[in-house]
CHARMM-style PDB file with segment names, atoms N, HN, CA, C and O in Angstrom:
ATOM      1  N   UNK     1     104.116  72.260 207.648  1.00  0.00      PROA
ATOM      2  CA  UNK     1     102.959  72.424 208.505  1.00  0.00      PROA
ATOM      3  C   UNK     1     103.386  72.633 209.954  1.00  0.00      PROA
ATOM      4  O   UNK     1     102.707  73.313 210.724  1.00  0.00      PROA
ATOM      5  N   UNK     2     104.614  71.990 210.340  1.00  0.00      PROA
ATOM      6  HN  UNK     2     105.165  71.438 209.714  1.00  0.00      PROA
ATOM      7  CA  UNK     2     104.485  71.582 211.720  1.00  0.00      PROA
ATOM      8  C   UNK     2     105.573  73.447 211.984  1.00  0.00      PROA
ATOM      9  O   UNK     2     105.540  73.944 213.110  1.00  0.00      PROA
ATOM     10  N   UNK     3     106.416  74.211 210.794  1.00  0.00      PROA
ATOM     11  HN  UNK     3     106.443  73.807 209.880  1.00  0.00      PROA
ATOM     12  CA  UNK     3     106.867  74.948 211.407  1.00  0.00      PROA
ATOM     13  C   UNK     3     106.056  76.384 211.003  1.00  0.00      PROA
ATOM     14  O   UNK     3     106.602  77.473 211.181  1.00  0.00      PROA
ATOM     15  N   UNK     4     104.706  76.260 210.444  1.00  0.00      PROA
ATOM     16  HN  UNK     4     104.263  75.375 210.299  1.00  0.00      PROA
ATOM     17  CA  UNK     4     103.650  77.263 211.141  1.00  0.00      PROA
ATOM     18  C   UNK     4     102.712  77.430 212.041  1.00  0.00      PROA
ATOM     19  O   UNK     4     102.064  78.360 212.522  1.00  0.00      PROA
ATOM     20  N   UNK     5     102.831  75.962 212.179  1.00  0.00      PROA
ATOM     21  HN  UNK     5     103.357  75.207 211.789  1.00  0.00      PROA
ATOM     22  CA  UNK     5     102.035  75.862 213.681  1.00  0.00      PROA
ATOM     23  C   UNK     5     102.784  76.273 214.964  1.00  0.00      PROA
ATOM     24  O   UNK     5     102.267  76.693 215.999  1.00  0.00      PROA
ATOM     25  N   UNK     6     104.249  76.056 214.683  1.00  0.00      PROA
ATOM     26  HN  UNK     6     104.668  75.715 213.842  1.00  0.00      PROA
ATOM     27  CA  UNK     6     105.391  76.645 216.022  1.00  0.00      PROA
ATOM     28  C   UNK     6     105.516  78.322 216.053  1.00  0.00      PROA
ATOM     29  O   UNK     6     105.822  79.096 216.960  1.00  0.00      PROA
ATOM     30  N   UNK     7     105.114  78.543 214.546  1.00  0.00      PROA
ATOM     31  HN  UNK     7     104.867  77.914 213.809  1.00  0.00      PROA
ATOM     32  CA  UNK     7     105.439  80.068 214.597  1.00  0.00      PROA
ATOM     33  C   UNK     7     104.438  81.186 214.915  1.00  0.00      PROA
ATOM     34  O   UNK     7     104.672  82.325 215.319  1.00  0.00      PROA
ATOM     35  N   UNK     8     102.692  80.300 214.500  1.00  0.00      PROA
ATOM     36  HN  UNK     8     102.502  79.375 214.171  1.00  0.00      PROA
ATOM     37  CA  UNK     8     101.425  80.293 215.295  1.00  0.00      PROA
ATOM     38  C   UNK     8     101.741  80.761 216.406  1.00  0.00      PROA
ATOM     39  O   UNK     8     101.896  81.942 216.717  1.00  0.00      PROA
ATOM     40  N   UNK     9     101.889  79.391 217.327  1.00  0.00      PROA
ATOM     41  HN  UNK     9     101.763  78.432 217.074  1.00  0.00      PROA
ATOM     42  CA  UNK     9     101.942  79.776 218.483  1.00  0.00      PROA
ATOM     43  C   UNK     9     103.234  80.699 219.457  1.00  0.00      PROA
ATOM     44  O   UNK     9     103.361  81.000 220.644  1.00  0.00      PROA
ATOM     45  N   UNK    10     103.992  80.903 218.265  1.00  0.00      PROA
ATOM     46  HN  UNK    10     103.888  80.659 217.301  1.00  0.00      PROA
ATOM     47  CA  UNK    10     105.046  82.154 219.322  1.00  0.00      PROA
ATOM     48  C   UNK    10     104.445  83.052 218.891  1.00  0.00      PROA
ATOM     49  O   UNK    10     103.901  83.333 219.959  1.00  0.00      PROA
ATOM     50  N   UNK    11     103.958  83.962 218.039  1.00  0.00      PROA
ATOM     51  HN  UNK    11     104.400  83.733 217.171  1.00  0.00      PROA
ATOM     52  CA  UNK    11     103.154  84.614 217.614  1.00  0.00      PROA
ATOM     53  C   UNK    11     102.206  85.086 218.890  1.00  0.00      PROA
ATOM     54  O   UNK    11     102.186  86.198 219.418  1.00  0.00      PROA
ATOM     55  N   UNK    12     101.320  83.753 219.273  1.00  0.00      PROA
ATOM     56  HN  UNK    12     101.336  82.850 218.844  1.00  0.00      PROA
ATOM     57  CA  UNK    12      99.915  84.557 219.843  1.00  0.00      PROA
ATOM     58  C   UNK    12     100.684  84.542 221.652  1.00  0.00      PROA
ATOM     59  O   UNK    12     100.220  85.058 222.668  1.00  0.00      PROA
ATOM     60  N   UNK    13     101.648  83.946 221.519  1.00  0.00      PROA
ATOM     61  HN  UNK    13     102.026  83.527 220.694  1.00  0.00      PROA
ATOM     62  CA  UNK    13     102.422  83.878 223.081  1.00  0.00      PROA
ATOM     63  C   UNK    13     102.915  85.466 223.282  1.00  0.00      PROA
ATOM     64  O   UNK    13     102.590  86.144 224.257  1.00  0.00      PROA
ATOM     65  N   UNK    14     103.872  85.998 222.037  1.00  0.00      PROA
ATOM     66  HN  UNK    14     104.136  85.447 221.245  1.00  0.00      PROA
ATOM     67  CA  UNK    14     104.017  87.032 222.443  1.00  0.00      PROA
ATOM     68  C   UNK    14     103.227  88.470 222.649  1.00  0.00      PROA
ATOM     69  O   UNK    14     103.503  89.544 223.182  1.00  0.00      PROA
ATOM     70  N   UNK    15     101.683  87.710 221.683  1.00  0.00      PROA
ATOM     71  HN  UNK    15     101.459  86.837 221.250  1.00  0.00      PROA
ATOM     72  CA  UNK    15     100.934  88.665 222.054  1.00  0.00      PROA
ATOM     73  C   UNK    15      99.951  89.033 223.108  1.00  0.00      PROA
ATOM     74  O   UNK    15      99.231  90.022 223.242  1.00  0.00      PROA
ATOM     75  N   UNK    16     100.126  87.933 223.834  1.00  0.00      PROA
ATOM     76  HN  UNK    16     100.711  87.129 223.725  1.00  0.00      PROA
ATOM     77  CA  UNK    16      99.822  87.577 225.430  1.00  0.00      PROA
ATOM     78  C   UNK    16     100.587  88.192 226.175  1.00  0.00      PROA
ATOM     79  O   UNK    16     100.214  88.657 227.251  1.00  0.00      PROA
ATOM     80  N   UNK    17     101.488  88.268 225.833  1.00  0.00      PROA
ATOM     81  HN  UNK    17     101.791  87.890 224.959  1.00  0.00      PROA
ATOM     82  CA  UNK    17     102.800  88.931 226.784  1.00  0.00      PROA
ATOM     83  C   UNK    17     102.601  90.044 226.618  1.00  0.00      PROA
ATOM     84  O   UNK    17     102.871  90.753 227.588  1.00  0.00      PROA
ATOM     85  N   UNK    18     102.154  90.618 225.597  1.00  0.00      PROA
ATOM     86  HN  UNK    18     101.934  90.042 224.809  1.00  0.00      PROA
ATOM     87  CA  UNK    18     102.559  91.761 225.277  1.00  0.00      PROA
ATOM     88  C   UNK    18     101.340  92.895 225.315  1.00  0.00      PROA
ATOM     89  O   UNK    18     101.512  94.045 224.912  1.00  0.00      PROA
ATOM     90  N   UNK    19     100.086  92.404 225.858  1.00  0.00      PROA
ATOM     91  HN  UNK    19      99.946  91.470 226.186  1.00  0.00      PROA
ATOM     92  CA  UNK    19      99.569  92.727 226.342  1.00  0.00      PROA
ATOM     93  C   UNK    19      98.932  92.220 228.288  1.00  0.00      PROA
ATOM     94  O   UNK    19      97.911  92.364 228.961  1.00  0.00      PROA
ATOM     95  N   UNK    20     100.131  91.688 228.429  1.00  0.00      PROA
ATOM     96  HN  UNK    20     100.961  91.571 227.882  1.00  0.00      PROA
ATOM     97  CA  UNK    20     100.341  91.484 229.938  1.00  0.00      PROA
ATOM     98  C   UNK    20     101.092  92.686 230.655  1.00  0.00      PROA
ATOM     99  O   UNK    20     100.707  93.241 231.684  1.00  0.00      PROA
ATOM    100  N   UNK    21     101.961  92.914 230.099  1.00  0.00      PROA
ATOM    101  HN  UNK    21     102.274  92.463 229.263  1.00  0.00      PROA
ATOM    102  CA  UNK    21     103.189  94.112 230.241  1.00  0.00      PROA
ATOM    103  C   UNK    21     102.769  95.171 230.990  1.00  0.00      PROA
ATOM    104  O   UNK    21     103.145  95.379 232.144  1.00  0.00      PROA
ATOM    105  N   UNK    22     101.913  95.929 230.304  1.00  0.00      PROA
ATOM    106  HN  UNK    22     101.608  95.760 229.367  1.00  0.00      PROA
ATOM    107  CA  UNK    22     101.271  97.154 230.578  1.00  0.00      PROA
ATOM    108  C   UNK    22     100.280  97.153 231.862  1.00  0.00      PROA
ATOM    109  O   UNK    22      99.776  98.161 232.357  1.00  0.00      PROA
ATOM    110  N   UNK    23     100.125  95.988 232.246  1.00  0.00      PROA
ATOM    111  HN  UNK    23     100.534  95.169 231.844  1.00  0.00      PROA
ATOM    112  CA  UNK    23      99.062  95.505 233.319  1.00  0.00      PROA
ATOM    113  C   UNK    23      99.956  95.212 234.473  1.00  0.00      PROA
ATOM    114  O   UNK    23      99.583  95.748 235.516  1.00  0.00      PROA
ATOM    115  N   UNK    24     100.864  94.614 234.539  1.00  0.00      PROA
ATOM    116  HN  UNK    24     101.167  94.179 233.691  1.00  0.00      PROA
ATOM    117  CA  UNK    24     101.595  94.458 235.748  1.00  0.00      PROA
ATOM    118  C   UNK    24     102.406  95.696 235.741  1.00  0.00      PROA
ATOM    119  O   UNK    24     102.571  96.131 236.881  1.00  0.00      PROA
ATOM    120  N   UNK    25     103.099  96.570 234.577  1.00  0.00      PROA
ATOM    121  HN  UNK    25     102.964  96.217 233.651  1.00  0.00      PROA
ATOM    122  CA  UNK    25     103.889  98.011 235.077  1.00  0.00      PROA
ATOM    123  C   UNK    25     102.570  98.510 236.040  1.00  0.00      PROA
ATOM    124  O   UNK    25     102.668  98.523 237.267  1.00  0.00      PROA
ATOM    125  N   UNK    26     101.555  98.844 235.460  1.00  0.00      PROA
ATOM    126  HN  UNK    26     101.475  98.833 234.463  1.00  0.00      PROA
ATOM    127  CA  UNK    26     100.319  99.687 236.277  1.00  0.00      PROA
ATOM    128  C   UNK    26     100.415  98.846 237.700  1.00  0.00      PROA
ATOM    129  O   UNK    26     101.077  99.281 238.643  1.00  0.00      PROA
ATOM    130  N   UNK    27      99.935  98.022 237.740  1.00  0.00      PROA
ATOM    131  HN  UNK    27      99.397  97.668 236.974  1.00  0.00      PROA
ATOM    132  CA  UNK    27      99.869  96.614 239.451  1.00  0.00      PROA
ATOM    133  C   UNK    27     101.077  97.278 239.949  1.00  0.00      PROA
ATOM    134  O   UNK    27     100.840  97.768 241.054  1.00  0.00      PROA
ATOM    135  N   UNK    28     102.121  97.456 239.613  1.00  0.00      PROA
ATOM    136  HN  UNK    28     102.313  97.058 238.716  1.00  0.00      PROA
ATOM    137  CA  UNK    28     103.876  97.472 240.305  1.00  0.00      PROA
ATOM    138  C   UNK    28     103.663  98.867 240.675  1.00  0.00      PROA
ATOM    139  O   UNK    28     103.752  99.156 241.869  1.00  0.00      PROA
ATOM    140  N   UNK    29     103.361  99.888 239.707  1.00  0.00      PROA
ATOM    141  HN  UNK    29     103.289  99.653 238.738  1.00  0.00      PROA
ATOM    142  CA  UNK    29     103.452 101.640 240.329  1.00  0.00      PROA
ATOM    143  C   UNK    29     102.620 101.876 241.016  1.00  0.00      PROA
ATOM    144  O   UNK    29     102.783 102.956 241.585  1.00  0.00      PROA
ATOM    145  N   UNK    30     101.079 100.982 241.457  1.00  0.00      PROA
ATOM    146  HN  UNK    30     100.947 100.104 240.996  1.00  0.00      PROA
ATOM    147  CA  UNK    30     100.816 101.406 242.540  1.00  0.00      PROA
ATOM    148  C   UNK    30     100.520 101.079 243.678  1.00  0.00      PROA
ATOM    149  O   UNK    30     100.151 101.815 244.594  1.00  0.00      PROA
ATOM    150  N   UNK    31     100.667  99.969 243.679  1.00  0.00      PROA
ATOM    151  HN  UNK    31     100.967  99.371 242.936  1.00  0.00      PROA
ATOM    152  CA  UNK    31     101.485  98.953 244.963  1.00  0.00      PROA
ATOM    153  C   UNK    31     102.388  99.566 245.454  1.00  0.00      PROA
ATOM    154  O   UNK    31     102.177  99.738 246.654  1.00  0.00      PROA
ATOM    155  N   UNK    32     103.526 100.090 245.034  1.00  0.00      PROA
ATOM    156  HN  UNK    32     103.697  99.950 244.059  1.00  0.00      PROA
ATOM    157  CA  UNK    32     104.773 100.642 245.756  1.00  0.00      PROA
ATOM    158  C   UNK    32     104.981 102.199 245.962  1.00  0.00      PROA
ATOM    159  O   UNK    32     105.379 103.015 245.130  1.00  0.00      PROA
ATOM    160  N   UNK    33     104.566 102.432 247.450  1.00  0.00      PROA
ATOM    161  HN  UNK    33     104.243 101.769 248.126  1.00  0.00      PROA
ATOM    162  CA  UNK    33     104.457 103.839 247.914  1.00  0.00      PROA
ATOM    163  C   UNK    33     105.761 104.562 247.824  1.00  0.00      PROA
ATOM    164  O   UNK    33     106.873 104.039 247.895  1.00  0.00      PROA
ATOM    165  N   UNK    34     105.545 105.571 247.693  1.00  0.00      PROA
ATOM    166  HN  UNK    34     104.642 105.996 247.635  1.00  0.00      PROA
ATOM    167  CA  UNK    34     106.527 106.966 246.906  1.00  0.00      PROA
ATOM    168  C   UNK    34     107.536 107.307 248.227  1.00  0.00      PROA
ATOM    169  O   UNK    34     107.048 107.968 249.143  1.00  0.00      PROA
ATOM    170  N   UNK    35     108.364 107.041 248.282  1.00  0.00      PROA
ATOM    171  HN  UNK    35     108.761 106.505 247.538  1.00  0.00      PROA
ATOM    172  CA  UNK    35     109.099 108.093 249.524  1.00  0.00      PROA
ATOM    173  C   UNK    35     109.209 109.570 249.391  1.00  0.00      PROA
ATOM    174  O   UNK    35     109.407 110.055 248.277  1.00  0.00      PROA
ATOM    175  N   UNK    36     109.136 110.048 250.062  1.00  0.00      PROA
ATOM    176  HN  UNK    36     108.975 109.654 250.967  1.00  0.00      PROA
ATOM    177  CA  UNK    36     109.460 111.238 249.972  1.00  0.00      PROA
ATOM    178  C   UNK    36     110.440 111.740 251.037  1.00  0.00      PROA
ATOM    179  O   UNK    36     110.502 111.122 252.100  1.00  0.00      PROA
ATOM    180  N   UNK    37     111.272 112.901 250.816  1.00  0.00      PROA
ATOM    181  HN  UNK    37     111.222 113.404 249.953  1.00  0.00      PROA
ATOM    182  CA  UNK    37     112.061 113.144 252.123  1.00  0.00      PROA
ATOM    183  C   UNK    37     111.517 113.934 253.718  1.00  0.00      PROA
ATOM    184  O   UNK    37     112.145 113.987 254.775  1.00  0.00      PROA
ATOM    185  N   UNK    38     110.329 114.407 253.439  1.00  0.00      PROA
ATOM    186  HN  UNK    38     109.819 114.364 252.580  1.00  0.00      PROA
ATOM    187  CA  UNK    38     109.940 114.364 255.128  1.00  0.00      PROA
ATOM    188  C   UNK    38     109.532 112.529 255.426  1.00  0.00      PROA
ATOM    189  O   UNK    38     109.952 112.197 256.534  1.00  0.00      PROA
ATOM    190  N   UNK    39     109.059 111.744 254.916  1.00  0.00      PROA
ATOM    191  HN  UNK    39     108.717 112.014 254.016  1.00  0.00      PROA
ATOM    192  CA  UNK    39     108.321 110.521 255.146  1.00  0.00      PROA
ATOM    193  C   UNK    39     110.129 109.790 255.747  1.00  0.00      PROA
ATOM    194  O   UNK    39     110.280 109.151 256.789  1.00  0.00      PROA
ATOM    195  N   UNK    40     111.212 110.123 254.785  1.00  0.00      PROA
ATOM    196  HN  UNK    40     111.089 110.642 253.939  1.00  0.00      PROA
ATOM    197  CA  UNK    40     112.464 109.424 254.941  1.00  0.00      PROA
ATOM    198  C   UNK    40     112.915 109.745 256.485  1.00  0.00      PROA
ATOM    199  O   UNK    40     113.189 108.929 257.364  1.00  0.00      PROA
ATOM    200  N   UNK    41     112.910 110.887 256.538  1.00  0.00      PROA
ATOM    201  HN  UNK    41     112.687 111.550 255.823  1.00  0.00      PROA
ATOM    202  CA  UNK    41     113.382 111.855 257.789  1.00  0.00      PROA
ATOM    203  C   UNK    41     112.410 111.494 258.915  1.00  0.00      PROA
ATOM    204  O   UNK    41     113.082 111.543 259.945  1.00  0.00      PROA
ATOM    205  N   UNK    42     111.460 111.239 259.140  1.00  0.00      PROA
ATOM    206  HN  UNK    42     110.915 111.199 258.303  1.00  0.00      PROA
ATOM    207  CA  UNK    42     110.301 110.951 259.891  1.00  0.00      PROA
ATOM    208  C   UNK    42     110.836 109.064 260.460  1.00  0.00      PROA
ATOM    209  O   UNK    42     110.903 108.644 261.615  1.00  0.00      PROA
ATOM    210  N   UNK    43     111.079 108.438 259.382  1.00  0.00      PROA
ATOM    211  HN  UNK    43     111.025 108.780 258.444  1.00  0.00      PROA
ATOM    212  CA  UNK    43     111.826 106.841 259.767  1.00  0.00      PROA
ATOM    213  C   UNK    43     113.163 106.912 260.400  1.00  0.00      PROA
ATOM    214  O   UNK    43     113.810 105.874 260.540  1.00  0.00      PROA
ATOM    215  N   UNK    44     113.603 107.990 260.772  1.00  0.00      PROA
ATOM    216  HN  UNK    44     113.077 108.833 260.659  1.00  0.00      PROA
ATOM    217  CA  UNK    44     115.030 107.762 261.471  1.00  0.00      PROA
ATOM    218  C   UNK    44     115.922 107.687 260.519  1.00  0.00      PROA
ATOM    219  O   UNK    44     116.999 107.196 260.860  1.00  0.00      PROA
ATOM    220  N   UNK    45     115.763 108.160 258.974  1.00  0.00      PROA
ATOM    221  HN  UNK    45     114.889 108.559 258.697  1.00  0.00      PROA
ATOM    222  CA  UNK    45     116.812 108.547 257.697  1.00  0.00      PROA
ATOM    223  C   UNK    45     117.505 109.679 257.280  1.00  0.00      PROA
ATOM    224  O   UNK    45     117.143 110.782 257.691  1.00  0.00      PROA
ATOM    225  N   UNK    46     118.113 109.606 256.792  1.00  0.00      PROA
ATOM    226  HN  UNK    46     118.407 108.710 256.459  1.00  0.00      PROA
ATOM    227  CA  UNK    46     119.155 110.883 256.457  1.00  0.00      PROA
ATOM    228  C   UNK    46     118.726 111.062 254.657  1.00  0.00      PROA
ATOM    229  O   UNK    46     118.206 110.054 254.178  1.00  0.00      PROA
ATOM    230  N   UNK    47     118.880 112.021 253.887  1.00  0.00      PROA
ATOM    231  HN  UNK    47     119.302 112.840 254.276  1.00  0.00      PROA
ATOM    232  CA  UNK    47     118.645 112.391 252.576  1.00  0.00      PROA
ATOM    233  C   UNK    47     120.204 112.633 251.912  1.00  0.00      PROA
ATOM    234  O   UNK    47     121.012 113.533 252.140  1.00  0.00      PROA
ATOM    235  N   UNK    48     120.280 111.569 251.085  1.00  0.00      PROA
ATOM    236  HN  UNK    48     119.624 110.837 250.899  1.00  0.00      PROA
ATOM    237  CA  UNK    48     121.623 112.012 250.733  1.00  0.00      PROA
ATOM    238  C   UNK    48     121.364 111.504 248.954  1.00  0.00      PROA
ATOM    239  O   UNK    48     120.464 111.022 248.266  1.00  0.00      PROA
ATOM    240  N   UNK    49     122.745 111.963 248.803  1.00  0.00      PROA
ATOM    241  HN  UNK    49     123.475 112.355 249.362  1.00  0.00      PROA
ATOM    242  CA  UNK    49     122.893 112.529 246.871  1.00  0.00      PROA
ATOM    243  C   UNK    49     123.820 111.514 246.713  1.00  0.00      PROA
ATOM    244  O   UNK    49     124.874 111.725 247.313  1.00  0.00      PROA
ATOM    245  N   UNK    50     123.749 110.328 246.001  1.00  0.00      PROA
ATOM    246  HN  UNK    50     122.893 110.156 245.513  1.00  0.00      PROA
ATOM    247  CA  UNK    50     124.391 109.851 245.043  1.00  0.00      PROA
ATOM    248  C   UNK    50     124.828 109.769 243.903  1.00  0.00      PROA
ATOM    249  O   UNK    50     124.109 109.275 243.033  1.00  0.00      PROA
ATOM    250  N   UNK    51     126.138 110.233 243.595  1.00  0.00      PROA
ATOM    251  HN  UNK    51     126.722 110.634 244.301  1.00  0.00      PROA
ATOM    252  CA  UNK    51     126.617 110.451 242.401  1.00  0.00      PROA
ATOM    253  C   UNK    51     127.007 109.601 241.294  1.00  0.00      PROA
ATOM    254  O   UNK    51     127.221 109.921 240.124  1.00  0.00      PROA
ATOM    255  N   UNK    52     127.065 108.454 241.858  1.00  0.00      PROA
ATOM    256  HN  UNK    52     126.891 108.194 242.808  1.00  0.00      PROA
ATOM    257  CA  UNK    52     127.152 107.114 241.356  1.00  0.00      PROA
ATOM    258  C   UNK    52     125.803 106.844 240.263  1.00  0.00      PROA
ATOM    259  O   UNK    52     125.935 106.270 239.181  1.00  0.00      PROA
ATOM    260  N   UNK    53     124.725 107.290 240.700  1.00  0.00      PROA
ATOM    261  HN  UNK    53     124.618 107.756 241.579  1.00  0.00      PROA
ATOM    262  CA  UNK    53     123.130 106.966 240.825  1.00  0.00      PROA
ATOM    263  C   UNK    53     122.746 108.160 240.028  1.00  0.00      PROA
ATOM    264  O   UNK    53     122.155 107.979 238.963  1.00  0.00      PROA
ATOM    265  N   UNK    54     123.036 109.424 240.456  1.00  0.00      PROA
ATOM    266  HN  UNK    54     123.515 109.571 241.321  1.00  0.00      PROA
ATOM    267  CA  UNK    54     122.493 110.522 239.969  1.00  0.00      PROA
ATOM    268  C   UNK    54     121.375 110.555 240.686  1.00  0.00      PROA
ATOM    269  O   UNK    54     120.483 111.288 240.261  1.00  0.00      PROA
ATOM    270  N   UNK    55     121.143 109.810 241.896  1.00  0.00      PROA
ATOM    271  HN  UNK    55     121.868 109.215 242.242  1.00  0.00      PROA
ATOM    272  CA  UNK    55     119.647 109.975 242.280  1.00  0.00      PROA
ATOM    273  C   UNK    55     119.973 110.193 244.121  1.00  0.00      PROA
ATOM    274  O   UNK    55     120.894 109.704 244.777  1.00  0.00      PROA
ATOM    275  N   UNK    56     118.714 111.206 244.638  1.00  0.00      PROA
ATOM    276  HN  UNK    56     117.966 111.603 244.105  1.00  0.00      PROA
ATOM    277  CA  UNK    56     118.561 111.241 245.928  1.00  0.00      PROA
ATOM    278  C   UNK    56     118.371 110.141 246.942  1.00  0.00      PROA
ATOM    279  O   UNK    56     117.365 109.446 246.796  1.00  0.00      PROA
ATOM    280  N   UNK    57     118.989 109.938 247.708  1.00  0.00      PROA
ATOM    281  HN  UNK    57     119.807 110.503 247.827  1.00  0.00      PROA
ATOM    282  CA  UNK    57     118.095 108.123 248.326  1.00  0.00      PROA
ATOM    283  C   UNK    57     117.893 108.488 249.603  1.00  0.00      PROA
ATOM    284  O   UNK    57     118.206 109.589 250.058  1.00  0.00      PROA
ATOM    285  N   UNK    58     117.267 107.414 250.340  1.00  0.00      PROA
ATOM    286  HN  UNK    58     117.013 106.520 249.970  1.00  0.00      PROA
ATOM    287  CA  UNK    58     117.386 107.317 251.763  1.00  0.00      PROA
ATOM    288  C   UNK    58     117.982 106.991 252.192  1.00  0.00      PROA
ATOM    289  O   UNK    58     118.157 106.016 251.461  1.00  0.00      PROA
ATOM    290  N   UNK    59     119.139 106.793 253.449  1.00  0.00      PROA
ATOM    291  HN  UNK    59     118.996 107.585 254.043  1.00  0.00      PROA
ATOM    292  CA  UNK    59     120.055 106.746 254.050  1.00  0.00      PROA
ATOM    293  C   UNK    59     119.433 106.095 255.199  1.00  0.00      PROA
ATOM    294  O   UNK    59     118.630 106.863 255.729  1.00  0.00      PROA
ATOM    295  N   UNK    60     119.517 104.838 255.842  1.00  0.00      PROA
ATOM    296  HN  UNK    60     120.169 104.214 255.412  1.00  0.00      PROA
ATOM    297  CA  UNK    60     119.021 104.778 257.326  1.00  0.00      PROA
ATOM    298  C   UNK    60     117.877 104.561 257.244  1.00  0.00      PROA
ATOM    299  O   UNK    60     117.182 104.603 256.228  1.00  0.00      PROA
ATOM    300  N   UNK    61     117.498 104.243 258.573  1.00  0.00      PROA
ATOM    301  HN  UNK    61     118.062 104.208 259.398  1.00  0.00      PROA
ATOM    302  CA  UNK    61     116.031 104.125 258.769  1.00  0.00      PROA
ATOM    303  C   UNK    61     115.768 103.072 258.085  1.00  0.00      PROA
ATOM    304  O   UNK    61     116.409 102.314 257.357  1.00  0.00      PROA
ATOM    305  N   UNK    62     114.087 103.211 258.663  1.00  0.00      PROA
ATOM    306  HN  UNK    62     113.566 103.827 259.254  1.00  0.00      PROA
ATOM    307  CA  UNK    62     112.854 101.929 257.493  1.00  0.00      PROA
ATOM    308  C   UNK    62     113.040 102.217 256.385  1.00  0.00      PROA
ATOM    309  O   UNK    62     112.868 101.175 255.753  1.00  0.00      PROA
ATOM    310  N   UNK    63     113.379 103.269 255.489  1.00  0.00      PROA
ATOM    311  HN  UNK    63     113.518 104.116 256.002  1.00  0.00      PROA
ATOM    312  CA  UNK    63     113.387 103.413 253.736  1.00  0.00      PROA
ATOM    313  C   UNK    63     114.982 103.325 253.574  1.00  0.00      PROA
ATOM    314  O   UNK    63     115.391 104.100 252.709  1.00  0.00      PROA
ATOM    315  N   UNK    64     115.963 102.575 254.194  1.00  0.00      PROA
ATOM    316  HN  UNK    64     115.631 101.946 254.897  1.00  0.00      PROA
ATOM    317  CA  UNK    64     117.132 102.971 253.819  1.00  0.00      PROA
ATOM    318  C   UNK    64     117.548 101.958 252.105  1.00  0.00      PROA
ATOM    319  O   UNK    64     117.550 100.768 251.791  1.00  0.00      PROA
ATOM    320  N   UNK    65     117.808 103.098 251.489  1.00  0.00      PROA
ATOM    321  HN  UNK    65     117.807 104.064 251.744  1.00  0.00      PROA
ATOM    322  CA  UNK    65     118.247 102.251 250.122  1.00  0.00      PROA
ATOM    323  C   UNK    65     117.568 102.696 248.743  1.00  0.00      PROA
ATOM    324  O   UNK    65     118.081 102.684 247.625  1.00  0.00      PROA
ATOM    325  N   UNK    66     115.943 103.194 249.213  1.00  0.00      PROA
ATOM    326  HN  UNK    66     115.526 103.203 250.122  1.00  0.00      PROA
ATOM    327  CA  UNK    66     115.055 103.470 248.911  1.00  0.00      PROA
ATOM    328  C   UNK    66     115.260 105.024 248.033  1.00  0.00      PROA
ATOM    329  O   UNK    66     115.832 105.980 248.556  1.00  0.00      PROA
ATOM    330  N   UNK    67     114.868 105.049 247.077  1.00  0.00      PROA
ATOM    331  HN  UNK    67     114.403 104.273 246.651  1.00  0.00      PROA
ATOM    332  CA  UNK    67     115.400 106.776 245.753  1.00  0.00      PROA
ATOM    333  C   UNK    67     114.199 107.415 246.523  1.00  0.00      PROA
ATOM    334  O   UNK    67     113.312 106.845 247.159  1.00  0.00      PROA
ATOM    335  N   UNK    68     114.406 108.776 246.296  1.00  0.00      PROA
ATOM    336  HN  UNK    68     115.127 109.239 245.780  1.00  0.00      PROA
ATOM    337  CA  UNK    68     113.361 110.111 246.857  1.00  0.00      PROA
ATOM    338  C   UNK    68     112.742 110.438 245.637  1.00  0.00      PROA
ATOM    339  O   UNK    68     113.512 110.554 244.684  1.00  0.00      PROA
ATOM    340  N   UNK    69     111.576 110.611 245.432  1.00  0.00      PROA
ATOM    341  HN  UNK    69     110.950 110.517 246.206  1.00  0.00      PROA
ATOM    342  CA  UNK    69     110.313 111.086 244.795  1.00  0.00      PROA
ATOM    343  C   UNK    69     111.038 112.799 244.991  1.00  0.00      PROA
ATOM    344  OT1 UNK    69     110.406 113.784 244.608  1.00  0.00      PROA
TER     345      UNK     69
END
């Protein structure tokens, strides 16, 4: 008894979770504004290519660190 009641409740836990998920990705993508490289260049940043990353970033400035949209 006592180890379907434990398995009950991981059960409806992960299905709490698991319809939590999809609600905070959505909350997180649009809370956090897009850089773009005039917006980078406009903060006193440079646009540079990381190969490490495979990705464009900001360099400098208020967005420094920050990947390019």
């Amino acid at each position: 008894m006592c180890k379907r009641l434990l398995g009950f409740i991981a059960a409806l836990m992960l299905a709490v979770l698991g319809l939590m998920g999809p609600a905070a990705q959505a909350a997180v993508s649009v809370s956090v504004p897009a850089v773009d490289e005039p917006k980078c260049m406009k903060a006193k940043g440079t646009v540079e290519y990381e190969s490490a990353t495979g990705l464009w970033t900001c360099i400098g400035g208020t967005y420094d660190g920050e990947p390019i949209d």
